[in-house]
N, CA and C of each residue as an Amber inpcrd file, in Angstrom:
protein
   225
   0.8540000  -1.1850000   0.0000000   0.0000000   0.0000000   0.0000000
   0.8920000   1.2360000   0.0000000   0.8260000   2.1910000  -0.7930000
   1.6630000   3.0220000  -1.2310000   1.3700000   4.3460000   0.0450000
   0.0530000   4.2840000   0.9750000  -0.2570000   5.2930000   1.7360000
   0.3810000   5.0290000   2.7950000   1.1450000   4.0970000   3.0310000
   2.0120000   3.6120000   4.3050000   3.6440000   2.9580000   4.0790000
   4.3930000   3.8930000   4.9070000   5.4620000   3.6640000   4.9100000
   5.8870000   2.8750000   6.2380000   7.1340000   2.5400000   5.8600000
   7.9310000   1.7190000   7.0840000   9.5500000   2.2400000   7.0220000
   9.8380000   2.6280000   8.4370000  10.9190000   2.9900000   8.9410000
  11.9120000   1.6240000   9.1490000  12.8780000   1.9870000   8.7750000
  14.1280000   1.3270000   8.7740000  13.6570000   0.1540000   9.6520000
  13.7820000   0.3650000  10.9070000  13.5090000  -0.0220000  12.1520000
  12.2270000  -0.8320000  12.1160000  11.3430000  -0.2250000  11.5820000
   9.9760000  -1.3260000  11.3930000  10.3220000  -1.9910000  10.4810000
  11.0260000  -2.0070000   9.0620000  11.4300000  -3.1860000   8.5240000
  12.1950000  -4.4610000   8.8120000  13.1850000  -4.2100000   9.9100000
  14.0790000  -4.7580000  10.9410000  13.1980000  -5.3110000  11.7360000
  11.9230000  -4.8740000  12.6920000  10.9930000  -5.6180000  13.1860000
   9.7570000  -6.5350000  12.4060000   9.4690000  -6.5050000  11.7050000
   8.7030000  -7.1530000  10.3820000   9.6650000  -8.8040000  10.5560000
  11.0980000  -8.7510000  10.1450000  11.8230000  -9.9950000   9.6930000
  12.0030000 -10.3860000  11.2500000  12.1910000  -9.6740000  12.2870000
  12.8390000  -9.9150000  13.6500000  11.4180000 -10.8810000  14.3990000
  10.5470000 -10.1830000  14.1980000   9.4950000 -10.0770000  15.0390000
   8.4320000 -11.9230000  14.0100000   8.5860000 -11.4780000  12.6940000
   8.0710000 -12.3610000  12.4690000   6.3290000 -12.2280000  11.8060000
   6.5370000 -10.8080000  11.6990000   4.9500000 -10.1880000  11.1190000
   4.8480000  -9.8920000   9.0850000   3.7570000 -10.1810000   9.1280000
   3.4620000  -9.9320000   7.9390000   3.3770000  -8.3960000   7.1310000
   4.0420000  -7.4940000   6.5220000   3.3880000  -6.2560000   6.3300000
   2.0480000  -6.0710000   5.8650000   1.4960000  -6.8860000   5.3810000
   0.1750000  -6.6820000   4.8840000  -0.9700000  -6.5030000   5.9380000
  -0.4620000  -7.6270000   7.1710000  -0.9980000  -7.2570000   8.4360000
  -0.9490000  -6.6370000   9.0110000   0.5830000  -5.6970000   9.2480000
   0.2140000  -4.5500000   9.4860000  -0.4280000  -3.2380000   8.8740000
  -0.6510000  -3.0480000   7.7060000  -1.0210000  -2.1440000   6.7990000
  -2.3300000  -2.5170000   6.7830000  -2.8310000  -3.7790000   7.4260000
  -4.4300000  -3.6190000   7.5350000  -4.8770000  -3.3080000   8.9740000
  -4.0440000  -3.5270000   9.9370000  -4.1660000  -2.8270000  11.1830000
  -4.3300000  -1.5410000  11.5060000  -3.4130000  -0.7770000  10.5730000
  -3.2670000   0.3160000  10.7410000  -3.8650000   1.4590000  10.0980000
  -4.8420000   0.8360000   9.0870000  -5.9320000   1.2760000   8.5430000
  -7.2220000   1.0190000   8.9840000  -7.6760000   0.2320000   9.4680000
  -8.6990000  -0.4140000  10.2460000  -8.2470000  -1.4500000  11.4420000
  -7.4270000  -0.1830000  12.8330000  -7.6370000  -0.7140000  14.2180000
  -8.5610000  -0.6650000  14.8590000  -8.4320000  -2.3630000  15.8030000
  -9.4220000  -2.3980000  16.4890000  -9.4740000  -1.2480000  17.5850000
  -8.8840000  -0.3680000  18.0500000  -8.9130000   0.8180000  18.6180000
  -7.6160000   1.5010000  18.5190000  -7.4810000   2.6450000  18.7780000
  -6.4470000   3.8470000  18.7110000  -6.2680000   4.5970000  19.7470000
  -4.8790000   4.8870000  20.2860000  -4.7780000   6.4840000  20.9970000
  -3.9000000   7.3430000  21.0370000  -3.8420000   8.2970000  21.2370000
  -2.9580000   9.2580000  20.6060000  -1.9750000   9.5540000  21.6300000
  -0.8890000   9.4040000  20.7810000   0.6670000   9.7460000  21.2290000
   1.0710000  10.9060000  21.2950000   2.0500000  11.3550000  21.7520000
   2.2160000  13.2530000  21.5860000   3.0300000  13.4530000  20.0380000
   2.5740000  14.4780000  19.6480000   2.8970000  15.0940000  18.6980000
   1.7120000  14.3010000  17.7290000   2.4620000  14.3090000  16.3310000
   1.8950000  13.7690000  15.4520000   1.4790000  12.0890000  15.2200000
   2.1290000  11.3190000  16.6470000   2.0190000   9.9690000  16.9120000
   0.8490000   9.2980000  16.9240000   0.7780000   8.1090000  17.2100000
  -0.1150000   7.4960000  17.6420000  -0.2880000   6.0060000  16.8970000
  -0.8010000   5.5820000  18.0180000  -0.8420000   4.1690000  18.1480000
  -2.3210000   2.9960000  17.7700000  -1.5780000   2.0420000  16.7480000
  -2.9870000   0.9560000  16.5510000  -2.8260000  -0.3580000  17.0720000
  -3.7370000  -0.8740000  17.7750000  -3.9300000  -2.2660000  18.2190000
  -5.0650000  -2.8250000  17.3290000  -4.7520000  -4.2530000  17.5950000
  -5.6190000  -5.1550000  17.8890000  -5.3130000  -6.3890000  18.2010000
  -6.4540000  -6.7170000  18.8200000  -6.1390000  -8.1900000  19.6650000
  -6.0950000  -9.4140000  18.5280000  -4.8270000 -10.3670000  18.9660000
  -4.4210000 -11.1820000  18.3080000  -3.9580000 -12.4880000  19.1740000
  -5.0750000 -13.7100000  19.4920000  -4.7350000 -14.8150000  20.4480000
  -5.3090000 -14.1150000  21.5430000  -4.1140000 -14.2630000  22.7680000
  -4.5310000 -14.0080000  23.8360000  -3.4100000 -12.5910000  24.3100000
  -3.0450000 -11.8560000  23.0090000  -2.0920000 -10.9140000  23.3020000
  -2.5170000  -9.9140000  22.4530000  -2.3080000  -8.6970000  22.4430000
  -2.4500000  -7.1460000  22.1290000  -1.1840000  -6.6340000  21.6740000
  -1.1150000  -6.8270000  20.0220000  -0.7790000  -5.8740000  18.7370000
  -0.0240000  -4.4770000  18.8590000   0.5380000  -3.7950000  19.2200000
   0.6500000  -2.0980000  19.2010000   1.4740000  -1.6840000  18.2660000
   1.0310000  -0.7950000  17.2880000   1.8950000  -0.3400000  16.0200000
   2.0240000   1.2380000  16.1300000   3.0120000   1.7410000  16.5560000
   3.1280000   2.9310000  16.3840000   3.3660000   3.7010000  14.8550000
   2.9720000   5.0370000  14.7440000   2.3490000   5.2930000  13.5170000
   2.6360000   6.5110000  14.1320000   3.0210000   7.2180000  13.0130000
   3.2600000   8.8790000  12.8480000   2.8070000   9.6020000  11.3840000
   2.1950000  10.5770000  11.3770000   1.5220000  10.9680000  10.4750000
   0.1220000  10.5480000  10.2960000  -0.3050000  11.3010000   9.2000000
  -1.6300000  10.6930000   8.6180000  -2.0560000  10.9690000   7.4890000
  -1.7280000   9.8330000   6.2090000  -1.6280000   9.7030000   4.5740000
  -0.8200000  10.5500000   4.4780000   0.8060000   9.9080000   3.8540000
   0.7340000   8.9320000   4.2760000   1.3140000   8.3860000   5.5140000
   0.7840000   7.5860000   5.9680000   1.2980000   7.0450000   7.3380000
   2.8680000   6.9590000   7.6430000   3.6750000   6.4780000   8.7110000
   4.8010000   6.2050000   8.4510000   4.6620000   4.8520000   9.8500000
   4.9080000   3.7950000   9.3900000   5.2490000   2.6560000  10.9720000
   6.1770000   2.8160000  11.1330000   6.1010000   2.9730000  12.8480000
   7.7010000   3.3510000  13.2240000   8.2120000   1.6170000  13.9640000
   7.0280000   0.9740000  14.4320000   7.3290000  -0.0160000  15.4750000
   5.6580000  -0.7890000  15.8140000   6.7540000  -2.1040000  15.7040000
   5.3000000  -3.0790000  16.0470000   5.8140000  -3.3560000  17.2890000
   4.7850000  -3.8360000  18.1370000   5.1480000  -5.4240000  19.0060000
   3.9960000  -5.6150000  19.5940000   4.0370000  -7.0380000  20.4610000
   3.3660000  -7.4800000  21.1760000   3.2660000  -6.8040000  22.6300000
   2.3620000  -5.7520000  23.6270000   2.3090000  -5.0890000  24.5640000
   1.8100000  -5.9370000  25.3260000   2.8490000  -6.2880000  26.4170000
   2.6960000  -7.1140000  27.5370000   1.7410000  -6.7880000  28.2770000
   1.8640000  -5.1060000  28.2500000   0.6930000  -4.4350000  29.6380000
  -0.5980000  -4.8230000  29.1070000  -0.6330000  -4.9790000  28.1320000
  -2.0670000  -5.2350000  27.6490000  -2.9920000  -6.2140000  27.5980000
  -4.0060000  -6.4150000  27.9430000  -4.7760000  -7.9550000  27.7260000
  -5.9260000  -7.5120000  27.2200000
């Protein structure tokens, strides 16, 4: 998807982590909820198993992923 980019670092987590980009680029267009980070940030989940998704995201169209992972604090 050409409206979403990935930072160095999120490409490095993609192969590290073991995620699909397509999954994230559908997360991050349609999360199961959102909240906003300071500045231009902000963050998409959704629940996946018995664990919680968090993709940080800066901008908006086009996007930029800065960072996935799995958020422990979260259930």
């Amino acid at each position: 998807m050409k409206d979403i980019n990935f930072t160095k670092h999120a490409e490095d987590m993609l192969v590290e982590r073991g995620f699909h980009r397509e999954t994230i680029e559908e997360i991050v267009t349609h999360p199961e909820w959102k909240s906003e980070g300071e500045g231009d940030t902000w963050c998409a989940f959704k629940r996946i198993g018995g664990k919680v998704l968090r993709i940080v995201v800066k901008g908006d169209m086009p996007f930029t992923v800065i960072t996935m992972y799995f958020d422990r604090r979260l259930k």
